[in-house]
C-alpha positions as CSV (number, residue, x, y, z in Angstrom):
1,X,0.0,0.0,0.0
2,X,0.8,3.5,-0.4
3,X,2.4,5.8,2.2
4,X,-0.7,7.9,4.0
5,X,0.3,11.4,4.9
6,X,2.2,12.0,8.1
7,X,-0.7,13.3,9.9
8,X,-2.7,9.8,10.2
9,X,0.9,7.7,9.8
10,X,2.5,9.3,13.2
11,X,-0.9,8.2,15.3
12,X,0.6,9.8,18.5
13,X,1.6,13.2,16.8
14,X,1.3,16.2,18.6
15,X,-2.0,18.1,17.2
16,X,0.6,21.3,15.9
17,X,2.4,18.9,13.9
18,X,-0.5,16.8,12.7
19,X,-2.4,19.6,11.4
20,X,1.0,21.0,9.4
21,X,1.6,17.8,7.8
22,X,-2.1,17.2,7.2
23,X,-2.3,20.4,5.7
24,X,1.1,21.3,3.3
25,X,0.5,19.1,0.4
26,X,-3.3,21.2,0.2
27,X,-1.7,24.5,0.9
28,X,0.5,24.3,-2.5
29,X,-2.5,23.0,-4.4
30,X,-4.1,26.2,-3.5
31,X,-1.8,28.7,-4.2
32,X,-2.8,31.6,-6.4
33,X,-6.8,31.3,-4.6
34,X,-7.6,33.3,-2.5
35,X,-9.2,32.6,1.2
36,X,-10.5,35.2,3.3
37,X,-8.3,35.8,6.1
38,X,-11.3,35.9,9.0
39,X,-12.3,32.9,7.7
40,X,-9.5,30.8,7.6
41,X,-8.5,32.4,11.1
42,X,-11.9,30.8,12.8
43,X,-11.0,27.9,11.4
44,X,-7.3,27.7,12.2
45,X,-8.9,28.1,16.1
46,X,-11.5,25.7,15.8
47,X,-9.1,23.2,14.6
48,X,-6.6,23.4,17.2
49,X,-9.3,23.9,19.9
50,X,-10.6,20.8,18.9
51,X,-7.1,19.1,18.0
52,X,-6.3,20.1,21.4
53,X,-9.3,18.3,23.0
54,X,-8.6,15.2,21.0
55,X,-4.9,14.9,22.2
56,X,-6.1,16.0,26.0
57,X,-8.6,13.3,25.8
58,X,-6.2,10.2,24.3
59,X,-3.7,11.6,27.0
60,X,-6.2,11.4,29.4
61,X,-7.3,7.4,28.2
62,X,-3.7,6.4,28.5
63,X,-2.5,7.6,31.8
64,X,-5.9,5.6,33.0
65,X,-4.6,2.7,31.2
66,X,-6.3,2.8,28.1
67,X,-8.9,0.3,29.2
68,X,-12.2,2.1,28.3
69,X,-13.0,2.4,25.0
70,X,-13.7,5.1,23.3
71,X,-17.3,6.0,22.2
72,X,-17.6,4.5,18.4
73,X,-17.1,7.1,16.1
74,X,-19.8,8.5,13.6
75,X,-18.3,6.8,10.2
76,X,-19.0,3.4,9.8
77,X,-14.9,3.3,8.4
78,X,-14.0,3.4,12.1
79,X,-17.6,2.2,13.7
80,X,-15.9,-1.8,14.7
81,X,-15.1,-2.0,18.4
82,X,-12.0,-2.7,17.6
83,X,-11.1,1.2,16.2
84,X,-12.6,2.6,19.9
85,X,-10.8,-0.3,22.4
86,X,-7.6,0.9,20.9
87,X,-6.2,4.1,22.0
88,X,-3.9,4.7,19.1
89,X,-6.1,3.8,16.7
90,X,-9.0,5.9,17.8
91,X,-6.8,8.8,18.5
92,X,-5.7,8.0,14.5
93,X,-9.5,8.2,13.4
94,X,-10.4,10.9,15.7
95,X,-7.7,13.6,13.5
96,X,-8.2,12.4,10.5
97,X,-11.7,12.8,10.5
98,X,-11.4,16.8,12.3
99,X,-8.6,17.1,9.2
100,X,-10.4,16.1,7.0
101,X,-13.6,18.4,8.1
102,X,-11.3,21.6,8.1
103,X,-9.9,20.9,4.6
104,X,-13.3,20.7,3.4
105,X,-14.5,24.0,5.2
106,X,-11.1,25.5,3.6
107,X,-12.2,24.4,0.4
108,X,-15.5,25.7,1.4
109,X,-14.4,28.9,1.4
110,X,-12.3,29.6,-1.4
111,X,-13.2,32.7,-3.5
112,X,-14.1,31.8,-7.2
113,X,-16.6,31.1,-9.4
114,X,-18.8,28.0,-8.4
115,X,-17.1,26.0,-11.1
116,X,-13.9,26.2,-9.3
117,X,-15.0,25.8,-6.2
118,X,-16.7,22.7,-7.0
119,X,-12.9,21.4,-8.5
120,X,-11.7,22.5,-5.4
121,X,-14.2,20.3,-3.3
122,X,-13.6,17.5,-5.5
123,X,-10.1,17.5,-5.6
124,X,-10.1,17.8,-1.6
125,X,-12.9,14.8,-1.3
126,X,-10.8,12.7,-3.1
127,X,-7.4,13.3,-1.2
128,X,-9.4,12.9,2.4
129,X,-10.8,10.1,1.1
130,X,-7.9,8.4,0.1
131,X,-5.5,9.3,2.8
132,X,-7.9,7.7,5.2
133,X,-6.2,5.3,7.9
134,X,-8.9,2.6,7.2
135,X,-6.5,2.2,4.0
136,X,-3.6,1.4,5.6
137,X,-3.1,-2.1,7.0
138,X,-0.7,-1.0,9.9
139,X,-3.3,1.7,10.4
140,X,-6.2,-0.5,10.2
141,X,-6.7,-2.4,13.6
142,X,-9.7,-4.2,11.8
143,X,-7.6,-5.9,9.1
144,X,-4.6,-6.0,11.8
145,X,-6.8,-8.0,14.2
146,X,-7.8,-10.9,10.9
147,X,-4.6,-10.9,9.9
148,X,-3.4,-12.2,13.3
149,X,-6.3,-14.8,13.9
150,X,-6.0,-16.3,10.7
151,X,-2.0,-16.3,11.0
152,X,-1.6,-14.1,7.7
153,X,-3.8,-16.3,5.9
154,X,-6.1,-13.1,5.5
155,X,-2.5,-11.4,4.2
156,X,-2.0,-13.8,1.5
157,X,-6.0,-13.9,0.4
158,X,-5.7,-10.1,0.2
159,X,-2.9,-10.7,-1.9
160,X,-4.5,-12.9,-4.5
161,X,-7.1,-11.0,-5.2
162,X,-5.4,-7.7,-5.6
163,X,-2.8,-10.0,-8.3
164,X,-6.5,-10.9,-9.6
165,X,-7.6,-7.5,-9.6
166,X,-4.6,-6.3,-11.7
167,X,-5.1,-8.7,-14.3
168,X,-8.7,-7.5,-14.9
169,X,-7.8,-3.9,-14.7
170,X,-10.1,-3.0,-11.7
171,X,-11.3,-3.0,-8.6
172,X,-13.5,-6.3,-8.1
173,X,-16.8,-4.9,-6.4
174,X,-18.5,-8.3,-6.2
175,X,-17.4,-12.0,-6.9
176,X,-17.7,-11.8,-10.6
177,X,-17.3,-15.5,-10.8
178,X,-20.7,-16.6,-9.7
179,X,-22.1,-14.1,-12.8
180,X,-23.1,-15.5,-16.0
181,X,-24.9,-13.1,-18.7
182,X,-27.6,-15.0,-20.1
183,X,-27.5,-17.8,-16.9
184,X,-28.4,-15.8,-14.1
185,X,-28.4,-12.4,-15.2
186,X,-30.2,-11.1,-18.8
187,X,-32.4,-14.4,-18.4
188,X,-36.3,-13.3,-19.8
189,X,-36.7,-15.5,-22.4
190,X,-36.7,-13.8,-25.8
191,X,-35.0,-13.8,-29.4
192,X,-32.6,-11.8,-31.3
193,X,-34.8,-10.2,-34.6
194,X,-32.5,-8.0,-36.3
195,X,-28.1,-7.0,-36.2
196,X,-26.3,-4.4,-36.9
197,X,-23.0,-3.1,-36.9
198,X,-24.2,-1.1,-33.9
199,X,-26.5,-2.9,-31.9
200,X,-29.0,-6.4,-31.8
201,X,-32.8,-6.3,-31.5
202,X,-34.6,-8.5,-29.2
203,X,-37.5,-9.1,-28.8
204,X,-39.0,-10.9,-25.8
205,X,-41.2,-14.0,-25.5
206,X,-44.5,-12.7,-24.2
207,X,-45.7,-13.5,-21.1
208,X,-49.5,-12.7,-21.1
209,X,-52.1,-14.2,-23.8
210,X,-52.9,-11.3,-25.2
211,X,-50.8,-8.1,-25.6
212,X,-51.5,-4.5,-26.7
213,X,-51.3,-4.0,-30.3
214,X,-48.3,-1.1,-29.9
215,X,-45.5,-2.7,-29.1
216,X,-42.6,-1.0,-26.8
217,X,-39.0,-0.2,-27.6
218,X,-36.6,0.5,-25.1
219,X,-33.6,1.9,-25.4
220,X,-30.8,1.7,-22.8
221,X,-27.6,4.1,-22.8
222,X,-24.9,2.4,-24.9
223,X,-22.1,3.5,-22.3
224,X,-23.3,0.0,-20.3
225,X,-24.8,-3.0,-21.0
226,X,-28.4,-3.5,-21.5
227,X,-29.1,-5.7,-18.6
228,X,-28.8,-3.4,-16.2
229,X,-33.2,-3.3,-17.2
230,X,-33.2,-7.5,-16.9
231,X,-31.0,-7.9,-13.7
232,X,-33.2,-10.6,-11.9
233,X,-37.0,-12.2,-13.0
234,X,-37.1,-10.3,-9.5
235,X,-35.6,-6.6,-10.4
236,X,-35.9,-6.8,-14.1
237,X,-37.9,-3.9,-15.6
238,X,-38.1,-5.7,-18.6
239,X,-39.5,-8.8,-17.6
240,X,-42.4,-6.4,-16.0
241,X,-43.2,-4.6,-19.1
242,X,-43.7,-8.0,-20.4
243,X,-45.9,-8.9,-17.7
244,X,-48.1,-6.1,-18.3
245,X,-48.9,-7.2,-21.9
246,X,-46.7,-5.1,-23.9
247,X,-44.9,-6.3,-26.4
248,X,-41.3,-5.3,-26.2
249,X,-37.9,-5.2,-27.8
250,X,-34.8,-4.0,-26.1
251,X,-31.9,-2.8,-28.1
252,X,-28.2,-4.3,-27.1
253,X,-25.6,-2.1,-27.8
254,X,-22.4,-3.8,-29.5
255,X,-19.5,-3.3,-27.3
256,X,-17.1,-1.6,-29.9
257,X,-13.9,-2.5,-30.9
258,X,-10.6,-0.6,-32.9
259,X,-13.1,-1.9,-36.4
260,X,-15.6,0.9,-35.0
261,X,-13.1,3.7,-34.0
262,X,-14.2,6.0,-36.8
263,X,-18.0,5.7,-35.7
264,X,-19.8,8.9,-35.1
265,X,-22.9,10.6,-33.6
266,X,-24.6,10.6,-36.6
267,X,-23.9,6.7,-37.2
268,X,-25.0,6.1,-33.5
269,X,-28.4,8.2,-34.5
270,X,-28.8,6.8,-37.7
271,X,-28.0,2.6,-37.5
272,X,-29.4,2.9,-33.6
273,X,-32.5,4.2,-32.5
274,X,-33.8,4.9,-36.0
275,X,-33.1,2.0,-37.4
276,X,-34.4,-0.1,-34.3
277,X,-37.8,2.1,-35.0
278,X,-38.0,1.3,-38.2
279,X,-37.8,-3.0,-37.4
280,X,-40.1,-2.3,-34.7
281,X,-42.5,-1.0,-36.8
282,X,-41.9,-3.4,-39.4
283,X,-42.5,-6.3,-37.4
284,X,-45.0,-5.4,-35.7
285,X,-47.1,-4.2,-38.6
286,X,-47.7,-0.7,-36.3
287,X,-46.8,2.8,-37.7
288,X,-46.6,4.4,-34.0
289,X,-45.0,2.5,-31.4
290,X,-44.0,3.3,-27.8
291,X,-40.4,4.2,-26.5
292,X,-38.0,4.7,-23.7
293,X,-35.1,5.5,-23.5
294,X,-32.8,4.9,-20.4
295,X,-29.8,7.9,-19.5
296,X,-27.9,8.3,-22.4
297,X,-30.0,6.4,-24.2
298,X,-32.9,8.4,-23.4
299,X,-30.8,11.7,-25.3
300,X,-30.1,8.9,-28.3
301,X,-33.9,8.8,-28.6
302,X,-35.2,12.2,-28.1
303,X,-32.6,12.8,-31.0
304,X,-33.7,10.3,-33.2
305,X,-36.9,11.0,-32.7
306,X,-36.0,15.0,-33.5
307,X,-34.4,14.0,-36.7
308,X,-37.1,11.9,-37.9
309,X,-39.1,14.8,-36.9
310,X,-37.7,16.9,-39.5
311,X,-38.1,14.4,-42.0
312,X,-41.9,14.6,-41.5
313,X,-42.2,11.3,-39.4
314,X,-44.1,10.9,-36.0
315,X,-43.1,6.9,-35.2
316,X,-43.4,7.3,-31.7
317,X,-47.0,7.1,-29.5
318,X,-45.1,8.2,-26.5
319,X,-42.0,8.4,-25.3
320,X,-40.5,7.6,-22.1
321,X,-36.8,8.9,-20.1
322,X,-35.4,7.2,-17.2
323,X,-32.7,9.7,-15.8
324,X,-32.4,11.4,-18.8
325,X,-30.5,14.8,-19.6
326,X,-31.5,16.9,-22.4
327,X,-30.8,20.5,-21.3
328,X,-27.3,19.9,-19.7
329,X,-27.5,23.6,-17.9
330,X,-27.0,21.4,-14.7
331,X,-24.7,18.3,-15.1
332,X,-24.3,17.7,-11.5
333,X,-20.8,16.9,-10.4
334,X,-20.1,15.6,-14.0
335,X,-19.6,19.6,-14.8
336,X,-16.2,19.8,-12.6
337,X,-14.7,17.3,-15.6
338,X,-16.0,19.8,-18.4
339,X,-14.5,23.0,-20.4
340,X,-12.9,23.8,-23.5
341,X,-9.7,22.8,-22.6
342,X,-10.6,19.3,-21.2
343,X,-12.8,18.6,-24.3
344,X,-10.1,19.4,-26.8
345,X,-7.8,17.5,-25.0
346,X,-10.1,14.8,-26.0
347,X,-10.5,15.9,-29.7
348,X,-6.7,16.0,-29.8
349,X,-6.5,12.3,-28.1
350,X,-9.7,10.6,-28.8
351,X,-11.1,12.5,-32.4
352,X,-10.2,13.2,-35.8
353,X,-7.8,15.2,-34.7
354,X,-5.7,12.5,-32.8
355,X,-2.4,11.7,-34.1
356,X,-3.0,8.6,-36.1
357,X,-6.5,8.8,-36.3
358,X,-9.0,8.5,-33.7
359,X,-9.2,5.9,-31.4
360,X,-11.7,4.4,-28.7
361,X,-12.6,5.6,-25.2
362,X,-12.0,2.5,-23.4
363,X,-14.5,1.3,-20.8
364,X,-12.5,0.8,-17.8
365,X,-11.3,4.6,-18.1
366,X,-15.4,5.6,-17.8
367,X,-16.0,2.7,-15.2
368,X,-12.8,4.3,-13.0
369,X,-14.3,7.7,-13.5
370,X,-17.4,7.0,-12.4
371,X,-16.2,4.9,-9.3
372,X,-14.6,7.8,-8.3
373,X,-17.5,9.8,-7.9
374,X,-18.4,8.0,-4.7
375,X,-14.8,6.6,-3.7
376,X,-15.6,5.4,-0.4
377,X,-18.4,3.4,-1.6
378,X,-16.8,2.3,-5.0
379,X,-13.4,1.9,-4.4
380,X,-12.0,2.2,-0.9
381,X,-14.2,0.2,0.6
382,X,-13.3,-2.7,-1.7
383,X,-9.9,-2.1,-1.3
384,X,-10.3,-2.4,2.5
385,X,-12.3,-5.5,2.3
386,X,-10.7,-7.2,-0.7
387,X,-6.8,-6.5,0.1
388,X,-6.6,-5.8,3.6
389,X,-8.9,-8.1,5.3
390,X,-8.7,-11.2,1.9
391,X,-12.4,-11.2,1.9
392,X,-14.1,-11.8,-1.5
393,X,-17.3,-9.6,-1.9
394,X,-20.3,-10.9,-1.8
395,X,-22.1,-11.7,-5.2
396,X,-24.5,-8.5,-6.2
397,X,-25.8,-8.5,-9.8
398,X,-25.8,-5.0,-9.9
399,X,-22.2,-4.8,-9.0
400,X,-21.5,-7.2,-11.6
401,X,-23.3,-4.9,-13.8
402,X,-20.9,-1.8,-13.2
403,X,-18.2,-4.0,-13.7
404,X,-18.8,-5.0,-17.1
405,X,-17.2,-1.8,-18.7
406,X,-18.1,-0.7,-22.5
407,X,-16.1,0.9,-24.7
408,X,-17.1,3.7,-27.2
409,X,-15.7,5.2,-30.3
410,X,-13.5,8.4,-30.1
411,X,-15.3,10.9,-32.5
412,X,-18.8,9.7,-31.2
413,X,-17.6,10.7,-27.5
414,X,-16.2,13.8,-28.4
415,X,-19.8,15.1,-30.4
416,X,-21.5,14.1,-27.4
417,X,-19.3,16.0,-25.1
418,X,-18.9,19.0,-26.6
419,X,-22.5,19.4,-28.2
420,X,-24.3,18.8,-25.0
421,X,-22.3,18.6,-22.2
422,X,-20.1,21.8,-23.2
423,X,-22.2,24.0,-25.3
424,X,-25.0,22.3,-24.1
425,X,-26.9,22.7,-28.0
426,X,-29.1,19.8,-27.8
427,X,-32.2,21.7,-26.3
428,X,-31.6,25.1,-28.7
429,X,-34.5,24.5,-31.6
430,X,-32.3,24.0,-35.0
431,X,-29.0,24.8,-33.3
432,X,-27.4,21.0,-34.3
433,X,-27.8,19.4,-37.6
434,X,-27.7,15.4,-37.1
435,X,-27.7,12.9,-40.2
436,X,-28.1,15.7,-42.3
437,X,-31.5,17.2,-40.3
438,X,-32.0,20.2,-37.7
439,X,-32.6,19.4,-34.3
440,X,-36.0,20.5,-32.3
441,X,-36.8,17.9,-29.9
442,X,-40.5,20.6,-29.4
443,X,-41.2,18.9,-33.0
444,X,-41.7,15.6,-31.3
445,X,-45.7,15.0,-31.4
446,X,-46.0,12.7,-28.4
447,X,-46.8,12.5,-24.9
448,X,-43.7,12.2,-22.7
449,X,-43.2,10.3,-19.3
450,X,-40.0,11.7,-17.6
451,X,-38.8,10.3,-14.2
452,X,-36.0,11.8,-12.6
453,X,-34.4,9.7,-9.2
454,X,-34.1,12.5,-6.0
455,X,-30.5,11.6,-4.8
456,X,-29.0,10.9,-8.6
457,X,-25.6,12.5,-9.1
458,X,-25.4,11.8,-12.4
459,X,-28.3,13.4,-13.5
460,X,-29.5,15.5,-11.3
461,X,-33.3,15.6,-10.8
462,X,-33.6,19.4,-11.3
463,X,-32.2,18.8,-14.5
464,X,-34.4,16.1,-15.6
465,X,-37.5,18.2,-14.8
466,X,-35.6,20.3,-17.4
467,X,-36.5,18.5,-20.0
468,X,-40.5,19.2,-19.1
469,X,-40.4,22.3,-21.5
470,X,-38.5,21.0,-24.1
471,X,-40.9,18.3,-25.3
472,X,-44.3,19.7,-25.6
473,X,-44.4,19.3,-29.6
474,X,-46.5,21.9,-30.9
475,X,-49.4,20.0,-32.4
476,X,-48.8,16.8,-30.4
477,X,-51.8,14.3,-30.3
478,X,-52.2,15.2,-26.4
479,X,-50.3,18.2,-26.1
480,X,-51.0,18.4,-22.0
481,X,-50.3,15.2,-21.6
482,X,-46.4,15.1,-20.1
483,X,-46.0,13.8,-16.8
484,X,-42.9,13.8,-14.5
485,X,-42.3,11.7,-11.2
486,X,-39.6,11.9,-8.9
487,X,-38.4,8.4,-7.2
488,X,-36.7,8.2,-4.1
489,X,-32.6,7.3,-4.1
490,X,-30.3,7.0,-6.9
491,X,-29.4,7.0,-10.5
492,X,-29.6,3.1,-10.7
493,X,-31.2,2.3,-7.5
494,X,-34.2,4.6,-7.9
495,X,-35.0,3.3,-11.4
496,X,-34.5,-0.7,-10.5
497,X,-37.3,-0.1,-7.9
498,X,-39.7,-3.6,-8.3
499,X,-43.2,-3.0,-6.2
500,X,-42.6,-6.3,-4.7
501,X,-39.7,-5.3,-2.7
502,X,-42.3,-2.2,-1.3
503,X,-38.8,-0.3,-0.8
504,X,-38.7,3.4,-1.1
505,X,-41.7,6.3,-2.7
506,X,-41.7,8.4,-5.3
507,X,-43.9,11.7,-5.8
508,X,-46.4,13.0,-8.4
509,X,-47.6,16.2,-9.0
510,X,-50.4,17.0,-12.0
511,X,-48.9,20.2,-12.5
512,X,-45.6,21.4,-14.2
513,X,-44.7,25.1,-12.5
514,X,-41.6,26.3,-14.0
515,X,-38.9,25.2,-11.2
516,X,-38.1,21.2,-10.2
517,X,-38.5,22.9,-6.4
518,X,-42.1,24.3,-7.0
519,X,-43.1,21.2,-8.5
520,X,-41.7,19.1,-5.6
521,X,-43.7,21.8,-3.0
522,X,-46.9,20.9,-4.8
523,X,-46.4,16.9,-5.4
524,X,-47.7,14.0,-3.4
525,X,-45.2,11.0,-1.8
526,X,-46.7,7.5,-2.4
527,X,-44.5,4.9,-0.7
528,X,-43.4,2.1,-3.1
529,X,-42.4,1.7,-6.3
530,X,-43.3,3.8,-9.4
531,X,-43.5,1.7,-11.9
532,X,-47.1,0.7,-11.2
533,X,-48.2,4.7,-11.9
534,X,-45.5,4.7,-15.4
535,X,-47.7,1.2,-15.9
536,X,-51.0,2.3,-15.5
537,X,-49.5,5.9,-17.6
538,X,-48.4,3.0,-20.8
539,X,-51.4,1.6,-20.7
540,X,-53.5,4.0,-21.6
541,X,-50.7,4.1,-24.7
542,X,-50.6,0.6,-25.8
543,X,-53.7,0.4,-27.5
544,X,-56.5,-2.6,-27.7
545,X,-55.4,-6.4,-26.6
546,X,-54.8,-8.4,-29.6
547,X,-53.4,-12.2,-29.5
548,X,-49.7,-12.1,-28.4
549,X,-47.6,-13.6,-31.5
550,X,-46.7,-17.3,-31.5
551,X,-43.5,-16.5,-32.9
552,X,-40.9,-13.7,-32.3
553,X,-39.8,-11.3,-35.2
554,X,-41.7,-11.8,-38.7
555,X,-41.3,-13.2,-42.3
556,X,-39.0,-10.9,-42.9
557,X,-37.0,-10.6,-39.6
558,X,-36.7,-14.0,-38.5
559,X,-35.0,-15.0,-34.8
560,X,-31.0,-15.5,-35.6
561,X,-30.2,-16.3,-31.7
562,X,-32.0,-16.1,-27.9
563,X,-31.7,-13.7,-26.0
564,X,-29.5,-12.0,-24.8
565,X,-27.5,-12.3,-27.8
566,X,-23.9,-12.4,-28.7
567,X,-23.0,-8.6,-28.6
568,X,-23.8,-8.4,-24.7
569,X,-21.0,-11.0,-23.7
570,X,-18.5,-9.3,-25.4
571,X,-16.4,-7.7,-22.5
572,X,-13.5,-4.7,-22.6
C-alpha cells in the first residue's frame, strides 16, 4: 500500500504537527486562490481547539490505562469495536476525520466562481478520502486483528485477489465469478430479430395471452450493457413490461472495438434508435410504437426521434426517459470534468484530430471515472475489504453490472461532449444538424413520461425536470399530456425499484410550475415503487389487446439467436 500522509501515519503526533503535515501538500495546491483571512482564522482556532481536546482526551485514556474504550465514532470506516478499544487507533481516526472536516470547510471557502469551487471540493474529497487510515493495513486495527487470527492467511488472500484485480484492470466490487450473462443475469426469455453493426434487437417471448397492439422499444444508454433493465425475473424492468402485456424489444448495444473507431454521432443516430424504430414498426405491422429511453439512451432517442421529426415522421405514441438529460445547464458533479480545454484535449487524443486517427474511449477509463465519484463506496471500501482483510465480496448483480465496462468510439464521444455537455446545444431549436436534419426535440408529437431519481448524481433531478419544457411538440396528439415523477434514491437504485420489494416512494404532482422545487412543494409522496403509476401511464398508450404472436420477429425478420445475444457478452 501506499504511504498515508504523516498526519494519520504518526498516530501519536502532537496536534501542531498533525495539522501541518495534514495540511502542506493542500496549501500548495491552493496557491494563487484566494481565502478570506477571517475565515480561515476561525478555522485555524476551531481546529486546534478541537485538535487540542482530541490529544487531551487520548492523554487522558492512557494515563488511565487505556482500558475504556472510546465511544464508536460517527463513520461506519472506524464504527468496529475494535477502532474505539484501541487508543492509538482511535486517536488516529479521531484527527483524521477533524482534518479532513477543516480541509473541506477550507475548500468551502475559497473565492471563485462556483465552477472552481466545486474542482476544489472534488479534488479535496478525493485526497481525504484516500489518505484515510482505514486504508492502511498497519493503520487499520480491523484488518490487523484478521490478519493475526487467521496467522496471515487473510495477508495472503488479500494478496491474490489484488494479483486478480490487476489482471482485470479494476477494482472487483463483487465475486464476478458466480455471474453469467444469459445464466443468471439477462435471463427473460426472448429472441434476437434483427443485427447491426451497432446494436442487436430483441424481442422478448411474451408473457401474457394477449398483448397490446403497440409494441414497446426501449432503449438503454450504450455506455453499459443492456441488462442493467433484466438484472433478476425479481428486479428486471423488462420482464415487467412484459408482464403487463406489452410487447417489447430492447436494443443491445455492441461493445465496440478498434473496427468501430471511426463511428460517429450521426452513425450512433442513424444505425441505432432509427433503425431499431423502423424494425419495430416493421414487425410489428404498427406505424406508431412506444419508447424509452434509459440515461444516455434516453438523449439517443429524443434525438432520433427529432431528426425523424424533420423528415416529417411521427413513429413514436409516446416516449418515455429514465434519468435522462437533455438540457445539460446542470450536469451535477459531471460539470467539474467539463471545459474547452478538457474537451479538446479529447479531440486532440480521442477524435479526428488525434495523431493517427482516432481511437476508442475504453470502458474501464469511464467505469474508473465513475467509481470515483463515490470513492468510499466504490473503491475504498473494496480495497479495504478485498486487500486488507482477503475477503471476496459478496455476489450483487448489480455490482457485476458496473463492472462490465463498455467501450465507445472516439469521434462519437467527443460530439456528445462537446454538443451537449459543453455548449449544451441539444435543447436550442435547430442549433445541431444530425444525419443531415435540424434538431428541435419541441417537434416531437407525443406525450412524454420523464422520471428523474431525488438523490442521482449523475443526472441531477432538477435537471431532468428540465426536460419538461422542451418536449411539448406543438401539435402533439395530447399536447397536456407530459407527466414527471420523482423516485426516491439513486441513478440506478431509484430506477430498478420492483413494487414487490415495497422499498422506497416516489412523488407525483399533475402540474408542471416552472422550477423542479415548485413542482416538488406541490407533489404528493406515495410509498413504493413507481413503476405501477408509469404502468397504468403505458397503458393507456398501448392500444387494444390483440393475440400475443406465437412466434418472435416476422417473415422478414426471423430470430437469428435467444436472447440475450452475442454482442452483450463481449467484454472490454
Amino acid at each position: 500500500m501506499t504511504d498515508k500522509p504523516s498526519a494519520t501515519a504518526i498516530p501519536l503526533a502532537g496536534p501542531t504537527q498533525a495539522m501541518g503535515a495534514a495540511f502542506e501538500g493542500i496549501f500548495k495546491s491552493m496557491a494563487g486562490l484566494e481565502l478570506p483571512v477571517p475565515r480561515v482564522a476561525q478555522i485555524q482556532a476551531d481546529y486546534l481547539r478541537r485538535a487540542g481536546e482530541i490529544w487531551n482526551q487520548s492523554l487522558h485514556r492512557l494515563q488511565a490505562g487505556g482500558a475504556a474504550p472510546s465511544a464508536p465514532l460517527p463513520d461506519r470506516r472506524f464504527g468496529s469495536a475494535d477502532w474505539a478499544a484501541n487508543p492509538a487507533a482511535a486517536y488516529t481516526a479521531q484527527m483524521y476525520l477533524l482534518n479532513a472536516g477543516t480541509l473541506m470547510q477550507m475548500a468551502e471557502s475559497v473565492e471563485g466562481d462556483a465552477k472552481t469551487k466545486a474542482r476544489i471540493r472534488f479534488a479535496v474529497q478525493q485526497w481525504v478520502d484516500a489518505a484515510s487510515p482505514s486504508n492502511s493495513l498497519a493503520l487499520n486495527p480491523d484488518a490487523m486483528k484478521k490478519a493475526i487470527e487467521t496467522k496471515g492467511a487473510s495477508l495472503a488472500a488479500g494478496m491474490r485477489l489484488l494479483l486478480g484485480d490487476l489482471r482485470k484492470g479494476h477494482v472487483s466490487q463483487t465475486d464476478e465469478s458466480v455471474f453469467d450473462v444469459g445464466r443468471n443475469v439477462a435471463t427473460t426469455e426472448g429472441s434476437v430479430v434483427f443485427e447491426n453493426e451497432l446494436f442487436q434487437l430483441i424481442e422478448y417471448k411474451p408473457l401474457t395471452a394477449k398483448v397490446h397492439e403497440r409494441p414497446m422499444l426501449f432503449v438503454p444508454p450504450c455506455i453499459n450493457k443492456y441488462y442493467i433493465l433484466d438484472l433478476q425475473p425479481e428486479n428486471s424492468v423488462i420482464r415487467y413490461t412484459v408482464e403487463q402485456g406489452h410487447r417489447t424489444f430492447v436494443v443491445s448495444w455492441r461493445n465496440p472495438d478498434d473496427s468501430m473507431r471511426h463511428t460517429t454521432w450521426d452513425d450512433y443516430i442513424d444505425q441505432g434508435p432509427v433503425a431499431a424504430i423502423r424494425t419495430v414498426q416493421a414487425i410489428s405491422g404498427q406505424q406508431t410504437i412506444n419508447t424509452l429511453g434509459f440515461c444516455v439512451g434516453g438523449t439517443l432517442l429524443s434525438t432520433a426521434l427529432a431528426v425523424l421529426a424533420a423528415q416529417g415522421e411521427q413513429p413514436a405514441h409516446s416516449v418515455t426517459l429514465l434519468t435522462t438529460l437533455l438540457d445539460f445547464e446542470n450536469t451535477g458533479i459531471l460539470d467539474i470534468f467539463i471545459d474547452e480545454a478538457s474537451v479538446k484535449l479529447r479531440d486532440m487524443t480521442l477524435g479526428e484530430q488525434a495523431p493517427g486517427g482516432p481511437r476508442m474511449l475504453e470502458g474501464k477509463e469511464l467505469a474508473t471515472t465513475f467509481s470515483f465519484l463515490r470513492p468510499n463506496d466504490l473503491v475504498w471500501n473494496y480495497v479495504v475489504g478485498n486487500y486488507l482483510k482477503g475477503e471476496t465480496p459478496p455476489p450483487l448483480d448489480l455490482l457485476y453490472w458496473n463492472g462490465d465496462s463498455t467501450n465507445l468510439p472516439g469521434p462519437m464521444y467527443c460530439w456528445y461532449l462537446r454538443h451537449t455537455y459543453l455548449r449544451n446545444e441539444l435543447k436550442q431549436p435547430g442549433k445541431l444538424r444530425v444525419c443531415g436534419q435540424p434538431v428541435d426535440l419541441g417537434a416531437i408529437e407525443a406525450p412524454f413520461f420523464v422520471y428523474g431519481s431525488r438523490e442521482d448524481h449523475i443526472v441531477p433531478w432538477a435537471a431532468a425536470y428540465a426536460s419538461m419544457p422542451l418536449v411539448k411538440g406543438p401539435n402533439a396528439r395530447r399536447p397536456n399530456d407530459r407527466t414527471f415523477v420523482l423516485g426516491a434514491s439513486g441513478h440506478i437504485a431509484g430506477v430498478i425499484n420492483p413494487p414487490a420489494k415495497g422499498k422506497r416512494s416516489h412523488w407525483t404532482n399533475t402540474s408542471l410550475p416552472a422550477s423542479a422545487d415548485g413542482w416538488l412543494a406541490g407533489a404528493t409522496e406515495h410509498p413504493g415503487s413507481w413503476w405501477p403509476t408509469w404502468s397504468a401511464w403505458l397503458e393507456g398508450h398501448g392500444g387494444k389487446l390483440v393475440n400475443a404472436p406465437k412466434a418472435p420477429g416476422s417473415a422478414r425478420f426471423k430470430a437469428i439467436e435467444p436472447a440475450p445475444g452475442r454482442y452483450v457478452k463481449v467484454k472490454v
